[in-house]
C-alpha positions as CSV (number, residue, x, y, z in Angstrom):
1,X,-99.5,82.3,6.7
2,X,-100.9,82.7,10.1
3,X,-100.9,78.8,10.9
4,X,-97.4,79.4,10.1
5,X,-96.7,82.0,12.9
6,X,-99.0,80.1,15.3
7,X,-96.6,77.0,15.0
8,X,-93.5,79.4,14.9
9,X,-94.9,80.7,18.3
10,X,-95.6,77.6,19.8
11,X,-91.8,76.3,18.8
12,X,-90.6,79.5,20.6
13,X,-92.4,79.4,23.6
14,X,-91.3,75.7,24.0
15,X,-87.6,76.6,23.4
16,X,-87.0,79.7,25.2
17,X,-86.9,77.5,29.0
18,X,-84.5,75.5,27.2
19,X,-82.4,78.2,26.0
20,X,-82.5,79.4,29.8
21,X,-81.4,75.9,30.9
22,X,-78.6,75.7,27.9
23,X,-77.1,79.4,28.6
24,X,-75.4,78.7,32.1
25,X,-74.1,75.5,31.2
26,X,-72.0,76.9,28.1
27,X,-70.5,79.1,30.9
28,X,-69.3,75.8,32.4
29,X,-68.4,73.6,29.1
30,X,-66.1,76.2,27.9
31,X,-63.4,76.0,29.9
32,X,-63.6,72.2,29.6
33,X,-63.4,72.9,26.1
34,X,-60.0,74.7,26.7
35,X,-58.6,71.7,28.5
36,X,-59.8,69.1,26.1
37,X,-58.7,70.8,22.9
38,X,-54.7,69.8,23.9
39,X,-55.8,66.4,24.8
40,X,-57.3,65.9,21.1
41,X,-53.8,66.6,19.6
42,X,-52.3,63.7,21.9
43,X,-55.2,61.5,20.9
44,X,-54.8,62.0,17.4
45,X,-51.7,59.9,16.4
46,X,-53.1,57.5,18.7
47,X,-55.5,56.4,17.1
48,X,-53.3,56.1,14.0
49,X,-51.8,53.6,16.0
50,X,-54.8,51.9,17.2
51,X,-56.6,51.4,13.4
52,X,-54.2,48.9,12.7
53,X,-54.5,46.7,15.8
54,X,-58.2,46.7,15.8
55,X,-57.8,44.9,12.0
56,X,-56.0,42.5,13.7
57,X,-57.3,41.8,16.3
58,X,-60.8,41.6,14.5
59,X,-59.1,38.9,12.2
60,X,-57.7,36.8,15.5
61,X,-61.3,37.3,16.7
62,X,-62.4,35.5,13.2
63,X,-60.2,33.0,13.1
64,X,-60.5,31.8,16.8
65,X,-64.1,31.2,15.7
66,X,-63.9,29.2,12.9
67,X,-61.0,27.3,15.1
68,X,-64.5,26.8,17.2
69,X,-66.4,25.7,14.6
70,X,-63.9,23.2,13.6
71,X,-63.2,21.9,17.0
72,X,-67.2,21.5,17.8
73,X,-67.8,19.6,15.1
């Protein structure tokens, strides 16, 4: 049990700086937060449209290859 707290200690004392560092910069990321969150609901259906064309263009991609293939041959 008490090589158990020893490691438990050790993790603390090497995570408390970092929660120091991490603290101030939540102060910062949450108001980008606030301003990103209406962007996500334009992006959305976007990328509904977006799905589609990256199939396609993916299959053109294919294709052009093999037309490659063929032609170095």
């Amino acid at each position: 049990m008490g090589e158990k707290k020893g490691i438990r200690k050790q993790l603390n004392s090497e995570v408390e700086p970092l929660n120091s560092e991490v603290t101030p910069l939540n102060s910062e990321v949450a108001p980008l937060n606030s301003e990103v969150a209406p962007l996500n609901s334009e992006v959305a259906p976007l990328n509904s449209e977006v799905a589609p064309l990256n199939s396609k263009v993916e299959f053109l991609r294919l294709k052009y290859e093999s037309l490659q293939m063929i032609n170095d041959q």
